[in-house]
C-alpha positions in Angstrom: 35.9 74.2 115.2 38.8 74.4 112.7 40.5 77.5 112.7 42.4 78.6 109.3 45.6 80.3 109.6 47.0 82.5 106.7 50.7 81.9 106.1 52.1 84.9 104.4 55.5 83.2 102.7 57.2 85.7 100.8 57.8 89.6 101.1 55.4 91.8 100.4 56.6 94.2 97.7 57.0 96.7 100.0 59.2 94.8 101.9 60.8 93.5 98.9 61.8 96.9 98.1 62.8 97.5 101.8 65.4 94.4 101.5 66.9 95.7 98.0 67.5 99.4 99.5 68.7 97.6 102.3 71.0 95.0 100.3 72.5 98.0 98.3 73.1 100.4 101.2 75.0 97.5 102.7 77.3 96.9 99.8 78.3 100.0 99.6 79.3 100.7 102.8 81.0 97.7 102.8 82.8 99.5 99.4 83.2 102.6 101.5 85.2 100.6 104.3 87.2 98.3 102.0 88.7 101.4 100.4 89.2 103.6 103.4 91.4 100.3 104.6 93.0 100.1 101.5 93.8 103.7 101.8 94.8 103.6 105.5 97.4 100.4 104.5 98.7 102.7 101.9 99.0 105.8 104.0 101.2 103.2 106.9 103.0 101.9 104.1 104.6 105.9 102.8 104.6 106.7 106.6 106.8 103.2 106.9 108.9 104.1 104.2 109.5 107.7 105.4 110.3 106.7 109.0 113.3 104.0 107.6 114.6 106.0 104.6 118.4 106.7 105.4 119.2 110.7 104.9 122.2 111.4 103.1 124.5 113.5 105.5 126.1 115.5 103.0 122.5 116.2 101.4 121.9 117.6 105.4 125.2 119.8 105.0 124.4 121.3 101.7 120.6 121.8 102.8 122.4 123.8 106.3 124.7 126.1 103.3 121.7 127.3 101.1 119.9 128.1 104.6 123.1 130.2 105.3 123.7 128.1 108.5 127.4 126.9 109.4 127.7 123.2 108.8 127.7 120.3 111.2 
């Protein structure tokens, strides 16, 4: 006795609109963690800048005066 076997090759449309709600939620949480990198590079980059900027003593001495503090 034969037996017949059904291949099922492509999707169902059910589960072709499963695999485009799945394709866009992946893309954009890919576009949500891209920018929140991009944003945390930025953020380390003013922190960076902040943390190496040289402070101008006499800008420190005047700041000390218009507090009404004696200076250094």
């Amino acid at each position: 006795m034969v037996t017949a076997t059904l291949h099922l090759v492509s999707p169902t449309p059910f589960e072709r609109v499963l695999q485009q709600i799945a394709a866009a939620l992946t893309g954009h949480v890919e576009r949500r963690i891209l920018a929140r990198a991009e944003r945390r590079e930025l953020a380390l980059d003013l922190l960076r800048e902040q943390q190496t900027r040289r402070h101008d003593p006499r800008q420190v001495d005047h700041l000390l005066a218009t507090v009404g503090l004696p200076r250094r």
